[in-house]
PDB file with SEQRES, HELIX, SHEET and CRYST1 records, atoms N, CA, C and O in Angstrom:
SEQRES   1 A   84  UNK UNK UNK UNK UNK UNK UNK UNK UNK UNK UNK UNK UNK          
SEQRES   2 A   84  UNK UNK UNK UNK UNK UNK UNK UNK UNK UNK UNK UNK UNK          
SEQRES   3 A   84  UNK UNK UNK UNK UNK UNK UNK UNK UNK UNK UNK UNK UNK          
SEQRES   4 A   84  UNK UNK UNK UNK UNK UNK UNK UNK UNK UNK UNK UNK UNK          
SEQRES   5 A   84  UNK UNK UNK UNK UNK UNK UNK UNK UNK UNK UNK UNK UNK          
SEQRES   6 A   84  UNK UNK UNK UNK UNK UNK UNK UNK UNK UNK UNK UNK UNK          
SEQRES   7 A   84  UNK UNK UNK UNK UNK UNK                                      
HELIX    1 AA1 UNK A    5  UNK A   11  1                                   7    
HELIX    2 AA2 UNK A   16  UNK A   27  1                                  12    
HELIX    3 AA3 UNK A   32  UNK A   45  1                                  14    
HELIX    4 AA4 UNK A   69  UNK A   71  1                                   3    
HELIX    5 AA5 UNK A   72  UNK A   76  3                                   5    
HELIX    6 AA6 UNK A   77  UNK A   80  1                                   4    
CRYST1    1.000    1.000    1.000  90.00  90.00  90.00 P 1           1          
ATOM      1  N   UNK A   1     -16.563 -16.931  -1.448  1.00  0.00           N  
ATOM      2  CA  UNK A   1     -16.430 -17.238  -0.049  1.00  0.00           C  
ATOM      3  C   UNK A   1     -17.580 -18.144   0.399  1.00  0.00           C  
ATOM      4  O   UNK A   1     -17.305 -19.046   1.189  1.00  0.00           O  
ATOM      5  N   UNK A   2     -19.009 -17.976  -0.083  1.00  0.00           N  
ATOM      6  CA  UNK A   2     -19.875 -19.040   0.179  1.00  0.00           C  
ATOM      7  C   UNK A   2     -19.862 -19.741   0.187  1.00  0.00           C  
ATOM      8  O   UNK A   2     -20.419 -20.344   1.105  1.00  0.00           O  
ATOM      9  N   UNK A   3     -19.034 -20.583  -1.103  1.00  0.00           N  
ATOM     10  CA  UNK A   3     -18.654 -21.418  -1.729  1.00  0.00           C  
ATOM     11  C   UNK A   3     -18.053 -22.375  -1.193  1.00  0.00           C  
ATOM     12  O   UNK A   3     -18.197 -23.572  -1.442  1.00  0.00           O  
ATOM     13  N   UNK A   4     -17.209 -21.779  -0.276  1.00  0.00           N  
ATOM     14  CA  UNK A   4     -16.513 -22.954   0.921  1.00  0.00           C  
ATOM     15  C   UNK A   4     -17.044 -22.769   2.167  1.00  0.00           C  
ATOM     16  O   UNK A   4     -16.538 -21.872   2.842  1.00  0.00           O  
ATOM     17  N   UNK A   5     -17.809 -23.310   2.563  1.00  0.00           N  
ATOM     18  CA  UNK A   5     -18.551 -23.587   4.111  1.00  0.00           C  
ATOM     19  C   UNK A   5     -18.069 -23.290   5.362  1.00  0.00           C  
ATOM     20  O   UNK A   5     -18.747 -22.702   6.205  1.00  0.00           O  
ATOM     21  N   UNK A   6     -16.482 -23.809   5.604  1.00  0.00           N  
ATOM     22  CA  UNK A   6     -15.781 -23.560   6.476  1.00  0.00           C  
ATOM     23  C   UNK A   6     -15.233 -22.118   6.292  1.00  0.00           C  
ATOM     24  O   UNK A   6     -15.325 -21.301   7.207  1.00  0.00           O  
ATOM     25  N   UNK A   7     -14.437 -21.696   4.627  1.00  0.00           N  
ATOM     26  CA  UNK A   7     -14.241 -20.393   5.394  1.00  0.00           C  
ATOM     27  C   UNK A   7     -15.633 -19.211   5.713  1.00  0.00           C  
ATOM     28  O   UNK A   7     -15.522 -18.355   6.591  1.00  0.00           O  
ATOM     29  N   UNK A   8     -16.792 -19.334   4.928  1.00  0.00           N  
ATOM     30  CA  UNK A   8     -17.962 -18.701   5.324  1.00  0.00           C  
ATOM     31  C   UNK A   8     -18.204 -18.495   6.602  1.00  0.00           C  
ATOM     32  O   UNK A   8     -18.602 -17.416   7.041  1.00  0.00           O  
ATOM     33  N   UNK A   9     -17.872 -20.023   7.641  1.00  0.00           N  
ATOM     34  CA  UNK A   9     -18.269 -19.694   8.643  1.00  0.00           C  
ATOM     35  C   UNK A   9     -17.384 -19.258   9.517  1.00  0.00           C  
ATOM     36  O   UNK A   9     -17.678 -18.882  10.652  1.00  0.00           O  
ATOM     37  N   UNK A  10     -16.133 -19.284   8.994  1.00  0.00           N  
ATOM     38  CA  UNK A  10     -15.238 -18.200   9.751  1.00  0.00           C  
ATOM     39  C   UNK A  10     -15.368 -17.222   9.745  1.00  0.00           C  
ATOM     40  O   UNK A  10     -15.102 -16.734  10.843  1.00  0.00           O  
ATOM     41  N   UNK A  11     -15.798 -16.248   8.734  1.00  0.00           N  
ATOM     42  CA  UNK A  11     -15.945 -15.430   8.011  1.00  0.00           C  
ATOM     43  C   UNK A  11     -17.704 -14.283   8.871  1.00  0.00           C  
ATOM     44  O   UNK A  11     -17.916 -13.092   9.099  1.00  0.00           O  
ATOM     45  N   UNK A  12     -18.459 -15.524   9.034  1.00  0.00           N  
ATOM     46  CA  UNK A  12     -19.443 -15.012   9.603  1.00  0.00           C  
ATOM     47  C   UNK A  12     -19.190 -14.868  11.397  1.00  0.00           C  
ATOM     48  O   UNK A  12     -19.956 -14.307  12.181  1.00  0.00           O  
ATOM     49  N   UNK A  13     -17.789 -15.610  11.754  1.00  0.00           N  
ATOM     50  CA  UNK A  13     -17.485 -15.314  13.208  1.00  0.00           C  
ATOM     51  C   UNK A  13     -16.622 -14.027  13.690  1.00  0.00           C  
ATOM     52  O   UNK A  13     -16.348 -13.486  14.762  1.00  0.00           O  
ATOM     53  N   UNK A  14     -16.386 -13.861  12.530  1.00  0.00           N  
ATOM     54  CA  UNK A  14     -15.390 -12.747  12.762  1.00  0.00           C  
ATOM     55  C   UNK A  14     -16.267 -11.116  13.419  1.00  0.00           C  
ATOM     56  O   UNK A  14     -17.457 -11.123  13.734  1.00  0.00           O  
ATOM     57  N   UNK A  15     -15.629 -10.212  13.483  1.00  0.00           N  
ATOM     58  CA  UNK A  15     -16.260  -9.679  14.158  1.00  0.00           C  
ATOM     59  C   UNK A  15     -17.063  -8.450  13.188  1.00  0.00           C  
ATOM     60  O   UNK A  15     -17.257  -8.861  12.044  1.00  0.00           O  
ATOM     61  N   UNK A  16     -17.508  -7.178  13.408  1.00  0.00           N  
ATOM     62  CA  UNK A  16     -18.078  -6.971  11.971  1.00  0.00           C  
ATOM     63  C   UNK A  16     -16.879  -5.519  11.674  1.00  0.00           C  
ATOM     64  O   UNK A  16     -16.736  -4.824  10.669  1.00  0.00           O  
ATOM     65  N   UNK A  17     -16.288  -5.487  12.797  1.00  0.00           N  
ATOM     66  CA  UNK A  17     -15.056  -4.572  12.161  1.00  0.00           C  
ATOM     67  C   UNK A  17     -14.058  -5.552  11.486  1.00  0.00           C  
ATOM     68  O   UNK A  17     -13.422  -5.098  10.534  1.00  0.00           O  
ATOM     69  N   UNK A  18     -13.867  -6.687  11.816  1.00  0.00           N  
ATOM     70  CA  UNK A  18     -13.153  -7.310  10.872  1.00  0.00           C  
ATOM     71  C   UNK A  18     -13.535  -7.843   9.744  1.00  0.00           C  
ATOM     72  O   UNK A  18     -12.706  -8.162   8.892  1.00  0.00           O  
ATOM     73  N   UNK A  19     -14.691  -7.996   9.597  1.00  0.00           N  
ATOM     74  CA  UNK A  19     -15.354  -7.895   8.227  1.00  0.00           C  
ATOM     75  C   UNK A  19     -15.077  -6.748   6.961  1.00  0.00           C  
ATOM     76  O   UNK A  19     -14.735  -6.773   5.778  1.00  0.00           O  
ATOM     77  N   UNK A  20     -15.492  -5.623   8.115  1.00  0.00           N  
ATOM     78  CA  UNK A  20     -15.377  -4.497   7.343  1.00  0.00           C  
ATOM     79  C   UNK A  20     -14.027  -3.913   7.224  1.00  0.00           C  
ATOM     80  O   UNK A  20     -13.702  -2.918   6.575  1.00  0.00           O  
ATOM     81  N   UNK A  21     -13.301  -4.675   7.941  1.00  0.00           N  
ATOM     82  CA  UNK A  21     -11.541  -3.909   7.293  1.00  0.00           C  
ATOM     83  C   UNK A  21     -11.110  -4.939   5.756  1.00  0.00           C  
ATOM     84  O   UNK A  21     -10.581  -4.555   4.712  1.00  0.00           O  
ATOM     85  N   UNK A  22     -11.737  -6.779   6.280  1.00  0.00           N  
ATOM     86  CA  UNK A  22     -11.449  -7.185   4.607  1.00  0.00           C  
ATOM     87  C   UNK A  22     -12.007  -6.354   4.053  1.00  0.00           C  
ATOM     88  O   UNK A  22     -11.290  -5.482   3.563  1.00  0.00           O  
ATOM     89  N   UNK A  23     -13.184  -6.256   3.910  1.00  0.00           N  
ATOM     90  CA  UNK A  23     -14.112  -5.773   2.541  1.00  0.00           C  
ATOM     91  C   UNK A  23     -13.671  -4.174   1.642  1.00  0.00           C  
ATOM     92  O   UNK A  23     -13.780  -3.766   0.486  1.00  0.00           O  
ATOM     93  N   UNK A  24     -13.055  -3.549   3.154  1.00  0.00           N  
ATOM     94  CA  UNK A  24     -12.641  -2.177   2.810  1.00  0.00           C  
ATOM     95  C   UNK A  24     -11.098  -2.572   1.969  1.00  0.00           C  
ATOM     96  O   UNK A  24     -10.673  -2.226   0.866  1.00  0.00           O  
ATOM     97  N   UNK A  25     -10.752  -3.096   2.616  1.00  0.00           N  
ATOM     98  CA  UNK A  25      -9.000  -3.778   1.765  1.00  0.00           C  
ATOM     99  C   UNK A  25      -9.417  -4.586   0.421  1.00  0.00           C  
ATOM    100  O   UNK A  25      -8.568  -4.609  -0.470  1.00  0.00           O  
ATOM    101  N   UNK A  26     -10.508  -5.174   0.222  1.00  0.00           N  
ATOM    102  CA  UNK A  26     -10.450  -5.573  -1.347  1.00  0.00           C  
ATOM    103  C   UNK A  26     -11.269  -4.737  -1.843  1.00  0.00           C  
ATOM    104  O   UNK A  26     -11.394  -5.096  -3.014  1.00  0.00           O  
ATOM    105  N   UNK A  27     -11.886  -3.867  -1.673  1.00  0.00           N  
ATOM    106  CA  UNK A  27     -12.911  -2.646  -2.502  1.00  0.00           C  
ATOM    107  C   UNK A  27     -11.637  -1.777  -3.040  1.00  0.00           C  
ATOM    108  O   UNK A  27     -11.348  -1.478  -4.199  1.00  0.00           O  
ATOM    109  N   UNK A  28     -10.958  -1.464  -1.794  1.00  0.00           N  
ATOM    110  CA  UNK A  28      -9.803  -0.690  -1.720  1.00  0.00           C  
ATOM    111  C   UNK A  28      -8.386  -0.536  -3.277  1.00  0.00           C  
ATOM    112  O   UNK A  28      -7.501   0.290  -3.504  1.00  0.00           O  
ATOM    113  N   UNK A  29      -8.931  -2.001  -4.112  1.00  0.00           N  
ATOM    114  CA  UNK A  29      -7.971  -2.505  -5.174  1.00  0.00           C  
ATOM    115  C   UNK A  29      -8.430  -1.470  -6.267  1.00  0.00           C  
ATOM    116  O   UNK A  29      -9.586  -1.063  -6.379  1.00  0.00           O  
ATOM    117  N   UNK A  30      -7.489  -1.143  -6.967  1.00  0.00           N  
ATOM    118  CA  UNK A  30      -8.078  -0.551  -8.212  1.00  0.00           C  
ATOM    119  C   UNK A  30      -8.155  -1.385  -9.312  1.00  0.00           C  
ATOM    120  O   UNK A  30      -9.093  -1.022 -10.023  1.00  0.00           O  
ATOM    121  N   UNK A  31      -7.782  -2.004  -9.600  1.00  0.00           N  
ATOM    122  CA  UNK A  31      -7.776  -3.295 -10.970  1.00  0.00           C  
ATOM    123  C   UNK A  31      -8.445  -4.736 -10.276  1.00  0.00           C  
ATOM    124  O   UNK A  31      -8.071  -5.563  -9.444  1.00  0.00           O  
ATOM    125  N   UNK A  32      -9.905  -4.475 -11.305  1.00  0.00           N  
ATOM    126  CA  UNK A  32     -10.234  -5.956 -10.751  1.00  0.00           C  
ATOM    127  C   UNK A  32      -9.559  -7.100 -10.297  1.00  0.00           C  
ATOM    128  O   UNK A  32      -9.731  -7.639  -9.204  1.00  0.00           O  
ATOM    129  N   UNK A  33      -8.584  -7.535 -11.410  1.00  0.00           N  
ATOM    130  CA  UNK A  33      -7.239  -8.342 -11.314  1.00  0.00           C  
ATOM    131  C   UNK A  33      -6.871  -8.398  -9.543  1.00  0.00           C  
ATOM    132  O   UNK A  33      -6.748  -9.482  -8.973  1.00  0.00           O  
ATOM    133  N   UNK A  34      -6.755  -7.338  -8.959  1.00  0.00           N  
ATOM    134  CA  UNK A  34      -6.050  -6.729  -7.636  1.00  0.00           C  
ATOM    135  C   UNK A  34      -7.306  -7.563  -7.207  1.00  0.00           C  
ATOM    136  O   UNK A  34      -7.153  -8.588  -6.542  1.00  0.00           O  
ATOM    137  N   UNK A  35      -8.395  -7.180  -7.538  1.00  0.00           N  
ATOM    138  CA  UNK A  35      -9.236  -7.377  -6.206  1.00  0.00           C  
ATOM    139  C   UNK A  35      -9.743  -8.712  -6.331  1.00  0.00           C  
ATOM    140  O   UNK A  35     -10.498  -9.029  -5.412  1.00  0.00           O  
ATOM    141  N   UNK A  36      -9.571  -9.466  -7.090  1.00  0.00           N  
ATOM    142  CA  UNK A  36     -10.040 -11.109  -7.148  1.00  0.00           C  
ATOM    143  C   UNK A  36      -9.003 -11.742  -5.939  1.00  0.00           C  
ATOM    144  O   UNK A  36      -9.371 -12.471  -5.018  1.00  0.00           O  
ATOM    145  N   UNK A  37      -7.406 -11.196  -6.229  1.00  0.00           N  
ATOM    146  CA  UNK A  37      -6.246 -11.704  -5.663  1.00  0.00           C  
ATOM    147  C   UNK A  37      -6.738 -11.275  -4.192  1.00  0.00           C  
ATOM    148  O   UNK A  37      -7.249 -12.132  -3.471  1.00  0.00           O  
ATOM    149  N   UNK A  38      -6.593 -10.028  -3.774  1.00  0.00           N  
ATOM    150  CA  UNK A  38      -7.348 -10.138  -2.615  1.00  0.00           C  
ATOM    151  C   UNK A  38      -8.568 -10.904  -1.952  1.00  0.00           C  
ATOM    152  O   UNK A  38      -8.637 -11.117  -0.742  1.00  0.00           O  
ATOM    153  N   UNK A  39      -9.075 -11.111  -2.444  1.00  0.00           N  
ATOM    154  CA  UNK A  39     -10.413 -11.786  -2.086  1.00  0.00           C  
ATOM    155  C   UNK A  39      -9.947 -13.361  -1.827  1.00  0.00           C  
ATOM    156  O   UNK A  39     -10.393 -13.830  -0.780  1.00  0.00           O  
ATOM    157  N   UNK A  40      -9.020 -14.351  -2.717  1.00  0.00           N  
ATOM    158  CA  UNK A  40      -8.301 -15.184  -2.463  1.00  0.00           C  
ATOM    159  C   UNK A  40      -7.592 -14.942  -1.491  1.00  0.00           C  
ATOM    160  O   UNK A  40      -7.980 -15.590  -0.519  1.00  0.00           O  
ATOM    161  N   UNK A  41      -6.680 -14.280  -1.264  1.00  0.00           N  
ATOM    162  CA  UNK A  41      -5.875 -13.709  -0.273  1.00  0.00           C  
ATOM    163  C   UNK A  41      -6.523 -14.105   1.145  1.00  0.00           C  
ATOM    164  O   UNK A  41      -6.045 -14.966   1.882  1.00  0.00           O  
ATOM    165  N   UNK A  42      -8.069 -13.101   1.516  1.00  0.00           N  
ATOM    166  CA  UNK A  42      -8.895 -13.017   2.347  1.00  0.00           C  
ATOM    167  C   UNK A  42      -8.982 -14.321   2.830  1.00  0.00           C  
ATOM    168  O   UNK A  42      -8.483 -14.517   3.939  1.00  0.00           O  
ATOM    169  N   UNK A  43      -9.577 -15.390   2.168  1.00  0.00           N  
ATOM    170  CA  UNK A  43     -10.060 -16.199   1.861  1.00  0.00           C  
ATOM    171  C   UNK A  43      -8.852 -17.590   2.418  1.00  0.00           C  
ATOM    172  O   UNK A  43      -9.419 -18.556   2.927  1.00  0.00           O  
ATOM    173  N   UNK A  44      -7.426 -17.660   2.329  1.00  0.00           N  
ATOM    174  CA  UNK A  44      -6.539 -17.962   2.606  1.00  0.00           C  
ATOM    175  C   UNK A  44      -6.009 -17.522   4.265  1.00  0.00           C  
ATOM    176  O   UNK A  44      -5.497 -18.283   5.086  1.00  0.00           O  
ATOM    177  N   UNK A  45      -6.280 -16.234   4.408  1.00  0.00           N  
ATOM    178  CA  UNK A  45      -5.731 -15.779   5.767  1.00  0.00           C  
ATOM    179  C   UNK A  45      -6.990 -16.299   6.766  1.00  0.00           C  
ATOM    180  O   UNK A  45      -6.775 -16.998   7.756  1.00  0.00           O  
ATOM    181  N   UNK A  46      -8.230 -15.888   6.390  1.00  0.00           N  
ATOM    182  CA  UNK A  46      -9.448 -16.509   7.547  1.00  0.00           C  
ATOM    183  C   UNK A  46      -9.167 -17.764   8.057  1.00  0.00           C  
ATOM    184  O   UNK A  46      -9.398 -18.085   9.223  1.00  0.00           O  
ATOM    185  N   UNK A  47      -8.491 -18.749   6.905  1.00  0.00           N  
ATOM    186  CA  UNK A  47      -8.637 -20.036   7.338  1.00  0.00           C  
ATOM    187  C   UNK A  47      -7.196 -20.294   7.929  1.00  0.00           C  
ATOM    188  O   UNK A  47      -6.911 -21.466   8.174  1.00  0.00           O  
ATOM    189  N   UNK A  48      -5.997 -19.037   8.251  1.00  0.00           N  
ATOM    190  CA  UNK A  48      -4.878 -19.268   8.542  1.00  0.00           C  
ATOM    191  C   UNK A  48      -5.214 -18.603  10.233  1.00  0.00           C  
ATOM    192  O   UNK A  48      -4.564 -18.905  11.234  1.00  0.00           O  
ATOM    193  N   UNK A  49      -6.377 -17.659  10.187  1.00  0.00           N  
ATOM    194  CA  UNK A  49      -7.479 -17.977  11.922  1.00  0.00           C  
ATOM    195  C   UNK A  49      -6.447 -16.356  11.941  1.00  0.00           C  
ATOM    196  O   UNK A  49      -5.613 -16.142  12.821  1.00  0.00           O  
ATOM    197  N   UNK A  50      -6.773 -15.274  10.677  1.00  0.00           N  
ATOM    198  CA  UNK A  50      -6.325 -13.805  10.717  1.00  0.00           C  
ATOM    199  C   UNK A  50      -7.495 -13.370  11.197  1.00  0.00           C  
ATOM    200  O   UNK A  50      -8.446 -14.073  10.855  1.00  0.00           O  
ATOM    201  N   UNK A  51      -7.787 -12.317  11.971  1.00  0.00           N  
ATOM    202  CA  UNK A  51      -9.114 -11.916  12.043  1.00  0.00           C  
ATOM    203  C   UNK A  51      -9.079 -10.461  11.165  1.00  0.00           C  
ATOM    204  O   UNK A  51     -10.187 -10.219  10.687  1.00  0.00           O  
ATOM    205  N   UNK A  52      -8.215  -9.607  10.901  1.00  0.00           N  
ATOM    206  CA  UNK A  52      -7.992  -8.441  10.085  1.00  0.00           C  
ATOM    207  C   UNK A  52      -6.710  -8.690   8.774  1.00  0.00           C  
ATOM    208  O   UNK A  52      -5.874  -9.594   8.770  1.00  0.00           O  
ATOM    209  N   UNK A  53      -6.871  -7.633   7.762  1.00  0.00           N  
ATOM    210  CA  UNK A  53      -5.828  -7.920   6.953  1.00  0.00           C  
ATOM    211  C   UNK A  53      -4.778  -7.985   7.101  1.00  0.00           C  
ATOM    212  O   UNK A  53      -4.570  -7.332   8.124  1.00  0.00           O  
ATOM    213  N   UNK A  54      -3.628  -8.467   6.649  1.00  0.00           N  
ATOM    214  CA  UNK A  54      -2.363  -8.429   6.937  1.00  0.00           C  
ATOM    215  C   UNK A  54      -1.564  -7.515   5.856  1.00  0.00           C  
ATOM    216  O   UNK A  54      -1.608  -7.710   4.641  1.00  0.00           O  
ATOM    217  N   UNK A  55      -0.746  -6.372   6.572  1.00  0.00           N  
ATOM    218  CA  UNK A  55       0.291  -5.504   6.693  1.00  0.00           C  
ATOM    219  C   UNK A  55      -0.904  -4.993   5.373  1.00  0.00           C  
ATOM    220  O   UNK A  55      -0.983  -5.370   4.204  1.00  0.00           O  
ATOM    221  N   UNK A  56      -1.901  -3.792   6.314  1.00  0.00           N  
ATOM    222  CA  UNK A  56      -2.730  -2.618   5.780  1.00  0.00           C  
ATOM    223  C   UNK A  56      -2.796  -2.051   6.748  1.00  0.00           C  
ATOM    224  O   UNK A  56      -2.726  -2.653   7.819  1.00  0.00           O  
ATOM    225  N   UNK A  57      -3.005  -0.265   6.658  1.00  0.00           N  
ATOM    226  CA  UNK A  57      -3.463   0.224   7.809  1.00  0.00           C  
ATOM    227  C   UNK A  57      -4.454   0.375   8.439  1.00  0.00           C  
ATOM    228  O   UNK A  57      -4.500   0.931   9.537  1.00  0.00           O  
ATOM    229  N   UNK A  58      -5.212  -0.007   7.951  1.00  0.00           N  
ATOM    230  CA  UNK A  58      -6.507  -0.438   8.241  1.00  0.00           C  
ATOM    231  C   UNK A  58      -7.596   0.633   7.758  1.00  0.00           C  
ATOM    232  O   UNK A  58      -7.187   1.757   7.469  1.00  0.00           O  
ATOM    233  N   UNK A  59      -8.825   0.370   7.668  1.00  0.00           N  
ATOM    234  CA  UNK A  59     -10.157   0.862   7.392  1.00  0.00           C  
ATOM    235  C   UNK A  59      -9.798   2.546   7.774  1.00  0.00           C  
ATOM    236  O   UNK A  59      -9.177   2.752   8.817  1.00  0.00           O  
ATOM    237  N   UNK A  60     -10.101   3.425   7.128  1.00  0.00           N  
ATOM    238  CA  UNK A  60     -10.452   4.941   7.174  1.00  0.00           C  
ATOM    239  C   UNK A  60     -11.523   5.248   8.113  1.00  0.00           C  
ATOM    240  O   UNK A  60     -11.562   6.213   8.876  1.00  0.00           O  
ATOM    241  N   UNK A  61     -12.709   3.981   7.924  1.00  0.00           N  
ATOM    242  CA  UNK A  61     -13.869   4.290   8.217  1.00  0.00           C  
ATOM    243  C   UNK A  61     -14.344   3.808   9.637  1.00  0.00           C  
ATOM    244  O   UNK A  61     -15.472   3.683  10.113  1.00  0.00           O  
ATOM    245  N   UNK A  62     -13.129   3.590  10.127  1.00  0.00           N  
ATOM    246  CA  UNK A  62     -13.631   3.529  11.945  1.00  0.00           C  
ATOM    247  C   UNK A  62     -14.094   4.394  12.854  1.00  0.00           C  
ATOM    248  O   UNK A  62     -13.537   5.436  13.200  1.00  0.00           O  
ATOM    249  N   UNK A  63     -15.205   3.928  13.276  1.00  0.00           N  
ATOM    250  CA  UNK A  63     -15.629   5.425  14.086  1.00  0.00           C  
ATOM    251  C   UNK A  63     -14.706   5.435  15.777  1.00  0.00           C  
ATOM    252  O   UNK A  63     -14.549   6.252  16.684  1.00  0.00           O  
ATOM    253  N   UNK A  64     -14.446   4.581  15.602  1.00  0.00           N  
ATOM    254  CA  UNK A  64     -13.923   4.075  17.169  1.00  0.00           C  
ATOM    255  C   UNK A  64     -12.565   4.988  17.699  1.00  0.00           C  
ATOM    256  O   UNK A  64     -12.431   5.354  18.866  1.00  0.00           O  
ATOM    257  N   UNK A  65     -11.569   5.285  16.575  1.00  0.00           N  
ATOM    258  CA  UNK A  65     -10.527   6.275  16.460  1.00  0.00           C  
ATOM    259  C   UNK A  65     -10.545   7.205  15.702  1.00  0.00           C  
ATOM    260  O   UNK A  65     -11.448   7.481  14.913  1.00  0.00           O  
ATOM    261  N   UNK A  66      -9.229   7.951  15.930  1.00  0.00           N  
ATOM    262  CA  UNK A  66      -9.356   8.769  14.668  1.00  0.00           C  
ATOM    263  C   UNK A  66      -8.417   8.439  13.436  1.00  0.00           C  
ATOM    264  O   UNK A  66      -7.522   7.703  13.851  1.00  0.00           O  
ATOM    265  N   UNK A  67      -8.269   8.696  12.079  1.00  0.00           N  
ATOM    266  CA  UNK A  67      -7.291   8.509  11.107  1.00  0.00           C  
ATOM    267  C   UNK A  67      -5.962   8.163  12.046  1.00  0.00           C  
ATOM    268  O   UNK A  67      -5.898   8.426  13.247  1.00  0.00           O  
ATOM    269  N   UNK A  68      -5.019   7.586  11.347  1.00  0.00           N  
ATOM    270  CA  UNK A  68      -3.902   8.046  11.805  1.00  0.00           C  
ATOM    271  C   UNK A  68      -2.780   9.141  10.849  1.00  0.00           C  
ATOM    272  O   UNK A  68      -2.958   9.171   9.631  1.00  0.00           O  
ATOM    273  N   UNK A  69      -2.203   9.585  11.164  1.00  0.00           N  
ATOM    274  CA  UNK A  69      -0.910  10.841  10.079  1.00  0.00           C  
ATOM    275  C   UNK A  69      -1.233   9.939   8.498  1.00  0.00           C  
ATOM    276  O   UNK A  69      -1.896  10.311   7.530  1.00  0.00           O  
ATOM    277  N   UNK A  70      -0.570   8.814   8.693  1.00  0.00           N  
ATOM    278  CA  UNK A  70      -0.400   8.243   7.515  1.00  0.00           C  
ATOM    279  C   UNK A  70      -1.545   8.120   6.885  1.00  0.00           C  
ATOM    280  O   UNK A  70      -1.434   8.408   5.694  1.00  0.00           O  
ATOM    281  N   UNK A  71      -2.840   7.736   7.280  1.00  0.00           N  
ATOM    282  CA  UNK A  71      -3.765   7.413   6.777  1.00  0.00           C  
ATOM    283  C   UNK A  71      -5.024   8.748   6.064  1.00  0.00           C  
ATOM    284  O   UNK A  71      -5.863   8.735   5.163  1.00  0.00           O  
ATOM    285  N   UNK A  72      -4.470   9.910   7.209  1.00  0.00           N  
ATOM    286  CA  UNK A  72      -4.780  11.169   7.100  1.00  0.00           C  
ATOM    287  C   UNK A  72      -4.419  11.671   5.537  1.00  0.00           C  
ATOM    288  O   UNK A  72      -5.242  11.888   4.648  1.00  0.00           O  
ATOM    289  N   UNK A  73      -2.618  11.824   5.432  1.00  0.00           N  
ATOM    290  CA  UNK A  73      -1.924  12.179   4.651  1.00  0.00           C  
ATOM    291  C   UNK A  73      -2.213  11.237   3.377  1.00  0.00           C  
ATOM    292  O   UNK A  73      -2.408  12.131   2.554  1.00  0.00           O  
ATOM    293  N   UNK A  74      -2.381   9.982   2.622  1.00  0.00           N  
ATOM    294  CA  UNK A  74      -2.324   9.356   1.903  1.00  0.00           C  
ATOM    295  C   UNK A  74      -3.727   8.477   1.265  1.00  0.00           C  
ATOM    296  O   UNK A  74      -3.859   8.125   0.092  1.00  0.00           O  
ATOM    297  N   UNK A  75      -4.582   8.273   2.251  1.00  0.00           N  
ATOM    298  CA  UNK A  75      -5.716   7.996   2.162  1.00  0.00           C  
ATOM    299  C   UNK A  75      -6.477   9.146   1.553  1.00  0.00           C  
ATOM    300  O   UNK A  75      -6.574   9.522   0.385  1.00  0.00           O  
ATOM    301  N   UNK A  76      -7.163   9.746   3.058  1.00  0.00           N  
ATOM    302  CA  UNK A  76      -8.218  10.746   2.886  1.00  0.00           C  
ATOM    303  C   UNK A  76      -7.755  11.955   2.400  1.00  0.00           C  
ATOM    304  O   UNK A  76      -8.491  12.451   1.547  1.00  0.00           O  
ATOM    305  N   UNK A  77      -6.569  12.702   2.735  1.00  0.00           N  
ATOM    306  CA  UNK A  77      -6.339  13.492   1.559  1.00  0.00           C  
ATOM    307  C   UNK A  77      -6.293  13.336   0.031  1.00  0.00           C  
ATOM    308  O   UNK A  77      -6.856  14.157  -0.695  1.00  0.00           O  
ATOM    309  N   UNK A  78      -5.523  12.127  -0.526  1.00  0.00           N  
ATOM    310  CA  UNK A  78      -5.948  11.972  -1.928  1.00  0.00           C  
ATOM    311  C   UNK A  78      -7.143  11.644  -2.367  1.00  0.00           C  
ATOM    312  O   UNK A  78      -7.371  11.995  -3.524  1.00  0.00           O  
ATOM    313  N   UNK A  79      -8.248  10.900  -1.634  1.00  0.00           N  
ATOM    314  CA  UNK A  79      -9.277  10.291  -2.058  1.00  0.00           C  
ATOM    315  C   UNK A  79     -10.248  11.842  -2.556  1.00  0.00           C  
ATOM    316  O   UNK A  79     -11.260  11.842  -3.257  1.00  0.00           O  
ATOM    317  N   UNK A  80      -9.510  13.150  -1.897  1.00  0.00           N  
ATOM    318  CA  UNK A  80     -10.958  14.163  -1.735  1.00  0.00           C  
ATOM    319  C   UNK A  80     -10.308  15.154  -3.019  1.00  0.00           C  
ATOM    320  O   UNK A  80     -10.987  16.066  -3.493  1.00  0.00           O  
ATOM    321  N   UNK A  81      -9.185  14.909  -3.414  1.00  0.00           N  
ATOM    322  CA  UNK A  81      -8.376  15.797  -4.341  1.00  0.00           C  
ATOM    323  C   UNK A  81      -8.448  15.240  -5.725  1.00  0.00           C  
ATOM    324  O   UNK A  81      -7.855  14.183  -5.943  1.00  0.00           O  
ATOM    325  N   UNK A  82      -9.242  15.952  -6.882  1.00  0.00           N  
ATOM    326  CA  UNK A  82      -9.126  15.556  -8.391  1.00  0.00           C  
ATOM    327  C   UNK A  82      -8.112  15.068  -8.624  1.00  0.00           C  
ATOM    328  O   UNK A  82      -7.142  14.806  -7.913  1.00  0.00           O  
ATOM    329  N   UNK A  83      -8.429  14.861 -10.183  1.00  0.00           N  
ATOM    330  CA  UNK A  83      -7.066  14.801 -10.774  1.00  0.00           C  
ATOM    331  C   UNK A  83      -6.087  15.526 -10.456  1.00  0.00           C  
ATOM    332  O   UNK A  83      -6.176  16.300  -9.503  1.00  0.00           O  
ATOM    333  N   UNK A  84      -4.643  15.380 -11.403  1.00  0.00           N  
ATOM    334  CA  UNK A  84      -3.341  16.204 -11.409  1.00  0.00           C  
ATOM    335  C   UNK A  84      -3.346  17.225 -11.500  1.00  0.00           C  
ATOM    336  O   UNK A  84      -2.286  17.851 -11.501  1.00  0.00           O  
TER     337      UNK A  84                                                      
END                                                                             
């Protein structure tokens, strides 16, 4: 993302929850593979003037609300549960 000037400095206008919903959506990948494509992805939508990801539910980690059902149910419940 440095790398290109213009989207950097989109990137640095954005706001820092929208920062932190990309960053949480490409951390979010499990196969590096996943998360390069995202990061392109990112990188493609900033300069298409997205300020958050497109069709995610967004960040877990907002303090501003609470979870929602879905995010409750599928997120943070699996993330806290072992294996099978």
């Amino acid at each position: 993302m440095r790398s290109d000037p213009k989207v950097f400095a989109l990137w640095e206008n954005l706001t820092p929850l929208g920062r932190n919903e990309f960053i949480c959506w490409v951390d979010d990948a499990k196969q590096p593979a996943t998360r390069q494509r995202r990061i392109e992805r990112t990188c493609e939508e900033i300069l298409e003037g997205k300020k958050r990801p497109c069709c995610w539910a967004g960040c877990i980690h907002r303090a501003d609300k609470a979870p929602s059902r879905w995010q409750q149910a599928v997120l943070i419940d699996k993330k806290g549960k072992s294996g099978p």
